[in-house]
N, C-alpha and C positions, 0 to 999 in steps of 0.2 A: 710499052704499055705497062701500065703500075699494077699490082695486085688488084687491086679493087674494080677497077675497070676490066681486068679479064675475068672475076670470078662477075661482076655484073653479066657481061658477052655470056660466058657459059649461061648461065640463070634466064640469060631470056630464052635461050631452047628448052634448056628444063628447068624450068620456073617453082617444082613442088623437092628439089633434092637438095634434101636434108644435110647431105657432107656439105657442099657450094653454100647454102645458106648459114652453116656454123662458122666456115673459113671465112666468109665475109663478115660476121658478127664480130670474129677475133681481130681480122686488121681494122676495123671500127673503134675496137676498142685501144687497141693499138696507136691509134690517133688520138686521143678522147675524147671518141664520139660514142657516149654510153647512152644516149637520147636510140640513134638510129641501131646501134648494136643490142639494146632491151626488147627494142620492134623485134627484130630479125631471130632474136632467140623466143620470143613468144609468137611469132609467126611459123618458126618450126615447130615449136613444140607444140601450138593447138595442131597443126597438119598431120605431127609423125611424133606422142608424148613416152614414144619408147626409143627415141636417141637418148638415153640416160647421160650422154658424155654432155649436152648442152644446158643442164639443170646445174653442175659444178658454175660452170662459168657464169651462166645468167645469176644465181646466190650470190657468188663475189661482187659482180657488176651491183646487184640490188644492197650488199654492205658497203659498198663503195662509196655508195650515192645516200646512204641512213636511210633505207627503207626496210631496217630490221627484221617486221614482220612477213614481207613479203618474200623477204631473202630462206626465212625459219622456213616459210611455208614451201619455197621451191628446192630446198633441200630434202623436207619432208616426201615432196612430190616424187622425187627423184629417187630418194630410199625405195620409194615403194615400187616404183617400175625397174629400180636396180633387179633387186631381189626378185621379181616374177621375173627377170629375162635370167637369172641366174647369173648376174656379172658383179661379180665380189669384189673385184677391184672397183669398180666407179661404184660400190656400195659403200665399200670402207673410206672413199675419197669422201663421197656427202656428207658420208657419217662422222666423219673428225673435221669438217667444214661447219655442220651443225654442233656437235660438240663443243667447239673452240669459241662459238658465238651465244650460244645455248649456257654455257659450263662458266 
């Protein structure tokens, strides 16, 4: 069984967790399917918008595809839940992802 089909399998027991929903979003993109892997990161993060580690990836995916502003804005999003959960590293990650696109 391929990745994708066993993080699906998992996901239909628990359909609302957030790690099975990022792992799936990565081998997506891994393929290049940034259409169903943009779902799957905006589908965690309206459910659970404090996995701060899925705001990196979903920014790159939104540069990837020239959707600038919405890439700014989901870096922005992510700064700002980085910092209340107190995670300095996936702050400083945003924050030179926005930087480097922003600068």
């Amino acid at each position: 069984m391929d990745r994708i089909a066993q993080l699906k399998q998992f996901l239909e027991s628990s359909p609302n967790d957030s790690f099975l929903k990022h792992a799936l979003a990565l081998e997506y993109i891994k393929l290049g399917d940034d259409i169903t892997a943009r779902k799957l990161f905006e589908e965690l993060l309206a459910h659970e918008p404090g996995y701060t580690g899925s705001y990196y990836h979903l920014g790159k995916l939104l540069e990837r595809v020239g959707d600038t502003q919405a890439a700014i804005s989901t870096y922005e999003k992510g700064m700002t839940m980085a910092k209340a959960a107190n995670e300095r590293h996936t702050y400083n990650e945003l924050q030179s992802a926005y930087e480097d696109l922003v600068y």
